[in-house]
Structures are given as C-alpha cells and as structure tokens.
N, C-alpha and C positions, 0 to 999 in steps of 0.2 A: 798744419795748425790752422784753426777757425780764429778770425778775429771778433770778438763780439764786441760792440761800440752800445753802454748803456749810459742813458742821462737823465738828471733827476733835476724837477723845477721845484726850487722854493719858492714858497709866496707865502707874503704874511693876509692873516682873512683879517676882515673888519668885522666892529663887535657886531653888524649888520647881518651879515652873510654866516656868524656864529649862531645868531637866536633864531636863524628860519629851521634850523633842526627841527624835527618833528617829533619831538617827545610828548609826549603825553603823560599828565597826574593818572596816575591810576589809585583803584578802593579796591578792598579786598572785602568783599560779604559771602556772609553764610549764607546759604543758598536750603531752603527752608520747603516743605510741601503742603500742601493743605489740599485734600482729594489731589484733582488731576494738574493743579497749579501751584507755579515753583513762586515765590518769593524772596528776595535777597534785604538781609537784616546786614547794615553796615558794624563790621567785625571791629569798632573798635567802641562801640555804645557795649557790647556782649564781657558781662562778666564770668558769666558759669554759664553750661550747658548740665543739667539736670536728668535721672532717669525720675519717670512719672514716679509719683510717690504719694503718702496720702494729703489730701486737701481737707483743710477744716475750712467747714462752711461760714461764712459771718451773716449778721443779719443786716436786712436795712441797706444792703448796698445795692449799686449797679447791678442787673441781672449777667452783665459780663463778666463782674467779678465772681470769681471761683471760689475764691476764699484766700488762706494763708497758708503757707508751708514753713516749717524749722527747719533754715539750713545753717547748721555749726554755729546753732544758738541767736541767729539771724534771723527774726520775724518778716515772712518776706509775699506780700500778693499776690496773687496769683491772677491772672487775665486771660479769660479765651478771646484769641483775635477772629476765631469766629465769630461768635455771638457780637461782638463791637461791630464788626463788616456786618450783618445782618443773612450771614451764614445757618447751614445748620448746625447743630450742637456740638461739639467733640465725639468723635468715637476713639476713646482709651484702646490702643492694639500697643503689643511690646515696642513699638517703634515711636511712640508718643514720647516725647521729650518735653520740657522745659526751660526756655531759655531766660537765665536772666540777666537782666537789663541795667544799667545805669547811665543814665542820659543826663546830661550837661552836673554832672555831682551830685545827683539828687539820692535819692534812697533809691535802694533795691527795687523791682518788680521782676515779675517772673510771668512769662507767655507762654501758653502750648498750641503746639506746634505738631501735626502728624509727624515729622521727620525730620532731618537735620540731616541733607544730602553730601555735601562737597562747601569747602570752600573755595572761588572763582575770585580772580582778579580781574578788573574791567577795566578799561582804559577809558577817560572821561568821555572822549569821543566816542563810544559804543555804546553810551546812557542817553536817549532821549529824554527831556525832560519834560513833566507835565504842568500846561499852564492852565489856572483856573479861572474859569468866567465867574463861578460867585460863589460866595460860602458853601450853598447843599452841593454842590462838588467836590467841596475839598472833605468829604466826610469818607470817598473812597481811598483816604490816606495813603496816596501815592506818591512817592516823587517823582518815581520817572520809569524807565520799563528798560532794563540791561540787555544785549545782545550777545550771549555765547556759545559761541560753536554750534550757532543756528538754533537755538533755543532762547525763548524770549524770558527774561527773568524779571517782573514786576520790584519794584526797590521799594519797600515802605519808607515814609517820614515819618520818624518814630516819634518827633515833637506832636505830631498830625493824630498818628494814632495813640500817645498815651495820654491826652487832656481830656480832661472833662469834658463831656457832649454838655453843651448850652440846653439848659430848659426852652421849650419854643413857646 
C-alpha cells in the first residue's frame, strides 16, 4: 500500500487582496461597416435594427437628414452617418440596414449603416479612448477605438454624433 500524505492551508483574504482581481466592466456593441471600416454602436442606445425600406424625403432640413420612415405607426428619422462624417453618399446594396436609436429617452432616430456585422463584447481595457484638443475635433464623433481579435473597431459617441452641428 502507497501512503499519500495530502494538506490543505486555509487562510482568510482581506478585502485588499479580494479587489486586486482583475475583472474588467465590459460593453457589448454592434459592430457596424461603412465601406472598408468597421464601427461599434453601444448595444444598449439600439432599439430595432431595420431592413432598408422606403424613405420619405422632408424639406428644409439637414442635407444628412434622409427623411422619415413608418415604423409600426412610429414616425421615425432617418440619418446618413455618412453624409454627417463628410463621407460619400450611401450606396443602397441588400445589406444596407437601419438601425434605430434611442439615446438617453429621447425619441426614435434611425441611421444607415452598409452592414450590421457581429456583436462583440469588449472589455474596458481593450477601448482606448479619445481625448480632444478643441471643438473641430470632436466633429469626428469618436469616443475611442475597440481592440478585437486584432481588428480595430472605431466606437461612436452617439451624444457626439446625433446633435445638432453649431451654425459657424
């Protein structure tokens, strides 16, 4: 017969040596295309994701603004984050989607978008974030630029990008 001699140490942790754990907050965004770049829309401003549909034109407004769509009797905007970045136009392919928005309770809006790839979970520490030297910078409506699985994912500030551009 083997004798086997096993022992176990307890110890109590302190709340010190409990909080150095290294967890991280993570965000989970939709992960968005526009031509050859990916963008990430925080998944909890997204109320619907939409197939393209028809757009009634308004007059008099923003040249970003698209128009309006009726969704389930819901009068709802419509915004190319092209045309606001200083993009080219949309090009309508079956892949064109619609996402729409609701930030801090306000009313609907609705953004198109080439695609609606994946949703990705980041972990805080994987989001650099972007610091601005002076207003005409913060018009690239960034907050910061995600890190996944070696692809670099730009994170809009949806505050950023859905206000009114200031007359100059």
């Amino acid at each position: 017969y083997k004798c086997v001699i096993i022992s176990f140490e307890w110890r109590v942790q302190t709340m010190d040596e409990l909080s150095v754990k290294t967890s991280y907050e993570t965000t989970q965004f939709i992960v968005v295309r526009f031509g050859n770049e990916q963008y990430g829309i925080d998944i909890k401003y997204i109320d619907n994701i939409v197939r393209m549909q028809q757009i009634t034109r308004v007059p008099k407004v923003q040249p970003y603004i698209k128009g309006v769509i009726n969704l389930r009797g819901e009068i709802v905007p419509v915004m190319s984050i092209r045309l606001k970045m200083g993009y080219e136009p949309d090009e309508i392919t079956k892949n064109t989607r619609i996402i729409i928005l609701k930030v801090d309770g306000n009313d609907s809006i609705g953004v198109l978008v080439d695609e609606v790839k994946e949703v990705v979970t980041l972990e805080n520490k994987d989001i650099d974030k972007i610091a601005y030297d002076s207003k005409e910078e913060k018009q690239n409506f960034l907050a910061g630029v995600g890190k996944d699985k070696g692809d670099l994912i730009s994170i809009f500030d949806l505050h950023l990008l859905l206000a009114e551009k200031e007359n100059s």
